[in-house]
N, C-alpha and C positions, 0 to 999 in steps of 0.2 A: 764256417759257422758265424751268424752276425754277432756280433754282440749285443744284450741284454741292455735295453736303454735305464737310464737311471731312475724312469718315473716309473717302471714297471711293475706286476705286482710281486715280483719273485727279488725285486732289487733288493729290500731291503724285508726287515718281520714284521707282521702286523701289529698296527695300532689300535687302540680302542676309538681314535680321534677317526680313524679310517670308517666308521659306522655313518658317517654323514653320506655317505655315497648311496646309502639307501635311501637318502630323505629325498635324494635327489629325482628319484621316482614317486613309486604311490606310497613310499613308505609312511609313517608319522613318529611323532616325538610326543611325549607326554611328560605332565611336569606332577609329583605327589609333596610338596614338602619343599623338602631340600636335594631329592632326589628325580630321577628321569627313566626313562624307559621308553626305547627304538619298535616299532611293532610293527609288521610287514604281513598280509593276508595274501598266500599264495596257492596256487590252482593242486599242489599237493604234489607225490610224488617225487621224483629226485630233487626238485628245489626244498624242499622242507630239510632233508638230508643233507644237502649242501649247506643250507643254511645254518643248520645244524651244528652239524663240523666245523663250518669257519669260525661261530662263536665260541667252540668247544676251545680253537686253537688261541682265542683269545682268554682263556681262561673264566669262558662266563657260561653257566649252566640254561640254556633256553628254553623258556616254557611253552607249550605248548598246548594248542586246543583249539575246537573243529571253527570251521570260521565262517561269517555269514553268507551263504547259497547265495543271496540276491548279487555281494561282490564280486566273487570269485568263479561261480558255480559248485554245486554239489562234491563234497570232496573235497575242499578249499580247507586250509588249516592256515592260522593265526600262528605267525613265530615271532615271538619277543625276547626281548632280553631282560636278564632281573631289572628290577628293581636300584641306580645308582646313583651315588653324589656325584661320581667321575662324568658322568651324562649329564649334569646338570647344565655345565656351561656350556656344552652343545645346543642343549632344549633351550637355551637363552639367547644363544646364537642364531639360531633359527626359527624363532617363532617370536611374533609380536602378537600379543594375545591368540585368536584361531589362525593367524594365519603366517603360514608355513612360507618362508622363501630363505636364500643363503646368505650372508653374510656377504659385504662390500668384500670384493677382491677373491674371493671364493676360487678356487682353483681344482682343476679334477685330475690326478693321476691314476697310473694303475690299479694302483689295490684297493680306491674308491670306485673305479669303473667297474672290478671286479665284483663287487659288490650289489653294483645296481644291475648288471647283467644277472647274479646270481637270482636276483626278486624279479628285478620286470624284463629283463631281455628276450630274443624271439627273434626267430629266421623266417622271410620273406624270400619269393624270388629276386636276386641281383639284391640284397640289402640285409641289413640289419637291424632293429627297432627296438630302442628305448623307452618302454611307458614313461608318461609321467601321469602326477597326481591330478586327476579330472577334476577336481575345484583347488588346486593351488597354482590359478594364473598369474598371481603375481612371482612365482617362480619361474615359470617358464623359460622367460627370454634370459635371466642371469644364468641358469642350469645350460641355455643355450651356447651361453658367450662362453663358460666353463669347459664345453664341447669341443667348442673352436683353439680352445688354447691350447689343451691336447692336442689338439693338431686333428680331432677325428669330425669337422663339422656336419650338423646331422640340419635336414631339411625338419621344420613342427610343422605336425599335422593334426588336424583339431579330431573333435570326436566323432565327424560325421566322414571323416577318410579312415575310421578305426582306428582313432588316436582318441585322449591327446599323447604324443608320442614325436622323437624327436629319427628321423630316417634317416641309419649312415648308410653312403651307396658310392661306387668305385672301388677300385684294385685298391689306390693306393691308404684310403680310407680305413677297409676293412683291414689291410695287412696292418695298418697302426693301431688299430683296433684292439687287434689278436693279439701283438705284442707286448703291447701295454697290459690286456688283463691275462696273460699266461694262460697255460694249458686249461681245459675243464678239469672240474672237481671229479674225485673217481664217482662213478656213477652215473655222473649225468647225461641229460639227453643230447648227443653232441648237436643235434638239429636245432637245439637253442644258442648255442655256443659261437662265438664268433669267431669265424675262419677264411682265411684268402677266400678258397674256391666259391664261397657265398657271392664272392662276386662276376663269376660268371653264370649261378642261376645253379651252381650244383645244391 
């Protein structure tokens, strides 16, 4: 049996600070006050539920409600997180006025990658594909380098190759991949999930 690498998402319990992994894609950050709030628009179905439950296990109650057709398509739901001051210094860390990028030195482990797979992840033949947020380019290339440090470097592809979205492809890519964000969530659609065999096109 290998052993469990240390950045995994099963290494260690989840964090509330582990919620940047969704900014990392289309997610956003919102600021009210003294508080913040993560909000993420997804195509519905087992990711709402995953998504769901992973907040559940962070101890935060997610709201919920139907989300705009023109982003997501029909059947798309809006999942957020309350309302918090613990978010604050997130939402400051990552946004300079509208616009969204990570913080100098920004790093991605498991249970942040698990995270961005849970919202924008998706299986291609031979690959795996990370959205990211279609007007936050000046995220891109650091969310990029973030990629690379993991050890999973992914090819960006703009919007006219059905990106913007960042493409991991090879054996040994997807196996680091897999490792790092552990098993799927019960439920989910494994055809989203990231797996060896993805890399021979199964």
């Amino acid at each position: 049996m290998s052993q469990m690498s240390l950045f995994s998402a099963g290494a260690r319990e989840p964090q509330l600070a582990d919620l940047d992994g969704l900014l990392a894609g289309s997610d956003q950050v919102v600021r009210r006050g003294g508080e913040a709030r993560v909000s993420v628009v997804v195509a519905g179905g087992w990711r709402v539920t995953a998504l769901a439950s992973e907040l559940a296990a962070l101890g935060l109650e997610p709201e919920l409600e139907d989300g705009d057709p023109d982003e997501r398509g029909p059947g798309s739901v809006a999942v957020r997180t309350p309302w918090l001051t613990e978010l604050r210094p997130l939402a400051d860390a990552w946004t300079r006025g509208a616009v969204k990028s990570p913080p100098a030195g920004w790093e991605l482990d498991g249970p942040r990658l698990r995270w961005w797979c849970l919202a924008d992840g998706r299986v291609a033949p031979a690959m795996y594909t990370l959205a990211l947020g279609p007007h936050d380019h000046q995220a891109w290339a650091p969310v990029g380098a973030a990629l690379a440090g993991a050890g999973v470097p992914g090819l960006l592809v703009g919007p006219r190759a059905d990106g913007p979205a960042y493409r991991i492809v090879g054996q040994r890519r997807l196996n680091r991949l897999r490792e790092l964000v552990g098993d799927p969530p019960a439920g989910a659609d494994a055809a989203h999930w990231p797996a060896a065999d993805y890399a021979r096109g199964a």
